[in-house]
N, C-alpha and C positions, 0 to 999 in steps of 0.2 A: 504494500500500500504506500510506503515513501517514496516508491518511485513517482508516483505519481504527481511529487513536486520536484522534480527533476532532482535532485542530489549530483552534485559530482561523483560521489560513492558513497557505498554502504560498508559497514564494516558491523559483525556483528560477533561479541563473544559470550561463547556457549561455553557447555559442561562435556557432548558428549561428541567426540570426532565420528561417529556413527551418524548424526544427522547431517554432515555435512552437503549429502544428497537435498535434504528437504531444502536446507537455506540457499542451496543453487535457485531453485525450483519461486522461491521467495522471492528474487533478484540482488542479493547479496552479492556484493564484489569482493570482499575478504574478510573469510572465518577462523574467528582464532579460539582455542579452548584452555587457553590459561592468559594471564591477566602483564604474565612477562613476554609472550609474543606483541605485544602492544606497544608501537613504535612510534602511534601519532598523537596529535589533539584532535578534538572534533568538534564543529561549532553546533552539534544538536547530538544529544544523548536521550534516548530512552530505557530505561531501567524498567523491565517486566519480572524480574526473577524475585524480588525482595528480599535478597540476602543481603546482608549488612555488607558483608564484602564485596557484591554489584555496585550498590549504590557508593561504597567509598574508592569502589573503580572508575563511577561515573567523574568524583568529584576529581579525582588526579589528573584521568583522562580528558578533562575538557579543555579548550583553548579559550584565551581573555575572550570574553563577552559572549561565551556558552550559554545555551538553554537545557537544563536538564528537567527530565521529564521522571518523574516518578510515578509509575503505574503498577510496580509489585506491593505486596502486601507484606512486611514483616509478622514478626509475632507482635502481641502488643504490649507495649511495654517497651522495645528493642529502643537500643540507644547507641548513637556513635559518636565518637567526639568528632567536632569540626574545628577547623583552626578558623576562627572567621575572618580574619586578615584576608586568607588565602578567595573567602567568597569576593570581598569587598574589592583587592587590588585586581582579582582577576574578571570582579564586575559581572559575575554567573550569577544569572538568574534560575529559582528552583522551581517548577509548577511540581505540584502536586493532586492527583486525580484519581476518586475513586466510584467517579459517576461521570454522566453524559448529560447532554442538553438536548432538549426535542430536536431543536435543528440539526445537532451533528448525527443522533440519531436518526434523522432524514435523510441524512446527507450519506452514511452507510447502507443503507436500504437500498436509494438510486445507485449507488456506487457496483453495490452488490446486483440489484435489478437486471442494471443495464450489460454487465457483463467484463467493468471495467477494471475490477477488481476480483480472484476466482480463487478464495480459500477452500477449497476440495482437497486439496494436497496434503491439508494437514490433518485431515481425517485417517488415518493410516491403518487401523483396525477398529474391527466390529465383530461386535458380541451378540449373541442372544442373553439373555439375562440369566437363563441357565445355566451359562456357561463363564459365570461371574469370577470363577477361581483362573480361568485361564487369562482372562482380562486384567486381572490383578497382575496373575505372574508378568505378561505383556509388560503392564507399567513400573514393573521390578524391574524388566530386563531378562528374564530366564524362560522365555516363551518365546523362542526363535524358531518357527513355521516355517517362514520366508526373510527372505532376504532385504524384508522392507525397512527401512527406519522408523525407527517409533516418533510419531507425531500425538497426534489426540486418539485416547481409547473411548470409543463409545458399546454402553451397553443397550441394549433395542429391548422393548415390549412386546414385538411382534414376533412373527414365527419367522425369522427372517431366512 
């Protein structure tokens, strides 16, 4: 979906060298899975994972007058120290979000609608609801069927 405001590039770091395939498929230009492959600044960070250690990768990784975005959820309660110096001389701004707006809400829908955005890729496995222990193990990691990447596990009501 960032592509769609053009980016010079994407760069996104993950946990597991296994999904490497999905974040092609994403339009990701460089995947890294540890936080010492990390060689630039970035003027726009999204933090999805909410681990204390993403978000104080967001803060190291950003370039003067960064927007970091926070959209993972910690535990509650979590706490990290910040040097504030470090927000103020480098003038990083923090949005934080854990809702939407009717509009951007609309704005997703037509996005989706129209065809111009196509999250199917990260569906990766499907379950019957029967079959609720193999979906587990899936999102363990120990449920290797096929050769797919694990993306999102969905379990189904239906006889599928």
């Amino acid at each position: 979906m960032i592509r769609l405001y053009e980016p010079a590039s994407v760069s996104l770091l993950g946990l597991r060298q296994e999904q490497s395939e999905l974040v092609k498929i994403a339009g990701v230009d460089h995947f890294y899975t540890s936080e010492e492959q990390l060689t630039e600044k970035y003027d726009l960070i999204i933090e999805g994972a909410g681990a204390l250690t993403a978000v104080a990768a967001a803060l190291s990784h950003s370039r003067r007058g960064a927007h970091i975005l926070l959209l993972g959820y910690p535990d509650h309660g979590a706490k990290l120290p910040i040097v504030i110096d470090d927000l103020i001389n480098n003038d990083l701004t923090i949005h934080a979000s854990f809702s939407y707006t009717q509009k951007s809400w609309a704005e997703i829908v037509e996005l989706l609608n129209s065809g111009k955005i196509d999250l199917s890729f990260i569906a990766t496995h499907k379950f019957p609801l029967i079959e609720w222990e193999s979906a587990l193990a899936t999102i363990r990691g120990g449920n290797h069927k096929t050769n797919v990447p694990r993306g999102k596990v969905f379990l189904t009501l239906g006889v599928d």
